[in-house]
C-alpha positions, -999 to +999 in steps of 0.1 A: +231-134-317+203-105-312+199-075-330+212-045-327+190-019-315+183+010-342+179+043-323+168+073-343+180+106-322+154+135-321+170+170-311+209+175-312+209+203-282+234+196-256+220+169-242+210+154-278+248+157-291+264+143-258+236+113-262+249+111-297+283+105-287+274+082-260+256+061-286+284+057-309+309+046-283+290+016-272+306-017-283+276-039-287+235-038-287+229-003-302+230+013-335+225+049-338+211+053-376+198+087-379+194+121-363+166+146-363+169+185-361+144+210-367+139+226-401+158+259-394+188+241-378+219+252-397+225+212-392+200+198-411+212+176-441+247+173-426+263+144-413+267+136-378+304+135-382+308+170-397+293+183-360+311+158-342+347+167-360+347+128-364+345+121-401+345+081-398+311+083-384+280+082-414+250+092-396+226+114-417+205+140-401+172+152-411+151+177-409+119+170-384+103+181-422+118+151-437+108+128-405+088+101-425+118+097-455+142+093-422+121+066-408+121+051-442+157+050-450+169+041-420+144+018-405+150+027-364+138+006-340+131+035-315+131+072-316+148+092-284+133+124-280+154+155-266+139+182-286+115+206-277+075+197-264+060+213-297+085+194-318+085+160-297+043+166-304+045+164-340+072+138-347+055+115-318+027+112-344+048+101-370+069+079-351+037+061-337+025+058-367+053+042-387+058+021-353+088+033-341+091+030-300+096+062-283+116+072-255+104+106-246+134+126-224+120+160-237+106+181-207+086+211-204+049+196-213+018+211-202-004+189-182-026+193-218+002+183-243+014+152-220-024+143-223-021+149-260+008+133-268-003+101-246-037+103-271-018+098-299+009+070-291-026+052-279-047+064-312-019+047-333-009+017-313+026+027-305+050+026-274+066+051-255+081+058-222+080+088-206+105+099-182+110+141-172+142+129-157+157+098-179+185+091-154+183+060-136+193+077-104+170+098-100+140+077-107+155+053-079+157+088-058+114+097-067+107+065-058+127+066-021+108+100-020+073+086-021+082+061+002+098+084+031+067+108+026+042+080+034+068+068+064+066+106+077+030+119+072+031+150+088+070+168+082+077+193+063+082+188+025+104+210+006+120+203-034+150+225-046+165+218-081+190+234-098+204+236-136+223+252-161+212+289-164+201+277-203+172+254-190+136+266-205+112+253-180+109+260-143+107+243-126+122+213-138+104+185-155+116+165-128+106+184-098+070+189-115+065+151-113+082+146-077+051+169-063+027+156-084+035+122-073+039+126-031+004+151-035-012+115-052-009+102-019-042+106+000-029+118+034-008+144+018-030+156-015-037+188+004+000+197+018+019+226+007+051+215-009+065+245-021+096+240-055+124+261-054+146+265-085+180+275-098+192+284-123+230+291-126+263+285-146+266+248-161+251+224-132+239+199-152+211+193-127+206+186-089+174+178-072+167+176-036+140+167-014+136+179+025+110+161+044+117+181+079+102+176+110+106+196+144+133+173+159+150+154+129+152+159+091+157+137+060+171+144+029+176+129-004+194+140-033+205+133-064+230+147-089+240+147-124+275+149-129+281+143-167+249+143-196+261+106-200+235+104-170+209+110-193+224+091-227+228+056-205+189+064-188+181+071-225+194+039-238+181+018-207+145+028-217+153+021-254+163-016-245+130-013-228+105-001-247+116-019-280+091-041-298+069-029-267+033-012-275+015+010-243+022+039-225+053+033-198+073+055-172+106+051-161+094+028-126+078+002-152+116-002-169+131-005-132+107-033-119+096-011-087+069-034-080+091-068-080+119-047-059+097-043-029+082-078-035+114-090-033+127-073-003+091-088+015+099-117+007+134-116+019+120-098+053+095-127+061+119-152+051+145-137+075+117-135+098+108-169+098+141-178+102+149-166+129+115-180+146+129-218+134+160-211+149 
């Protein structure tokens, strides 16, 4: 029988707490040992069942202060991240350091910090993944992106995403990456691809790419409908990145490379098929 995973959660905002919850109700594979709060959080030293009103669960939570007596006592297997870039900075140093596997969900990194916090996962020999958007979705939905630009060099490209009006950075994490990604490819590195954002009520995010051309458009887009989007993305790359050393994104966890080598394969075996036959 294998081990449970031991996931240490880093930042109990919304998306942290709903993560939390999604962690405790799985049946099998993961245990959720300790949380992690910064060190003027009222919730700092509690219990994660006294913020969940669920007194059978016994989960301490630290303060980010207290990160190294955390690791310690609780021995997790890998951190998830969903605090803020200065806090994910600091703890990713400790974390590395004490080998703990990271899953990095936290958004909002200058091109500098994601530099700086690559530096030191590699400085200490750890692992992490890092993933602006942790849902599976829409990592399948960036990668159908790069693919439709290269198919239609010369439309139109146009991103639109839109969250809750209590999101930080603008635009989105997410959206950030999706233009840095179709500008890496060379025919487009110099095309205008302008990012509108929104940010209103409680969407929990939408992201949308237009790739327009005079007679015809495409469009692809993805939606979040529940956090749980992000806990069971955040999870998958735990599974992932455990026992792993390096520095991974989200398209190394989902095997893009063996996807399209598979669907090659199946093309030219269809292909030669149908030239036997």
């Amino acid at each position: 029988m294998s081990k449970n995973i031991k996931i240490c959660l880093s930042g109990l905002g919304r998306t942290g707490i709903q993560t939390a919850r999604y962690l405790i109700e799985q049946d099998r594979g993961v245990d959720l040992v300790s949380c992690v709060c910064s060190p003027s959080s009222s919730k700092a030293g509690k219990n994660l069942g006294e913020i969940l009103n669920c007194p059978d669960i016994d989960v301490p939570i630290y303060s980010s202060n207290d990160l190294e007596r955390c690791i310690f006592n609780t021995k997790p297997d890998v951190a998830i991240d969903f605090s803020t870039p200065f806090a994910a900075l600091k703890n990713a140093e400790v974390f590395s350091k004490m080998k703990v596997g990271i899953v990095m969900g936290t958004t909002g990194f200058t091109n500098d910090e994601e530099k700086k916090l690559i530096s030191i996962v590699e400085k200490n020999k750890g692992g992490i993944i890092l993933a602006p958007n942790i849902t599976r979705g829409i990592n399948a939905m960036m990668f159908l992106s790069n693919l439709a630009a290269k198919m239609l060099v010369g439309y139109d490209i146009e991103i639109i995403e839109m969250h809750h009006n209590k999101k930080l950075d603008c635009p989105s994490g997410t959206a950030a990456k999706l233009k840095k990604q179709i500008k890496s490819i060379p025919e487009l590195s110099k095309k205008e691809i302008p990012v509108s954002s929104v940010r209103a009520g409680g969407i929990v995010g939408n992201h949308k790419i237009m790739i327009a051309g005079e007679n015809d458009m495409l469009e692809i887009t993805h939606q979040s409908f529940s956090r749980n989007a992000f806990a069971e993305g955040a999870l998958f790359a735990a599974n992932f990145i455990f026992n792993k050393t390096g520095i991974y994104e989200m398209k190394d966890a989902m095997n893009y490379k063996q996807i399209i080598m598979d669907c090659l394969d199946e093309e030219v075996n269809c292909k030669n098929k149908f030239a036997k036959g």
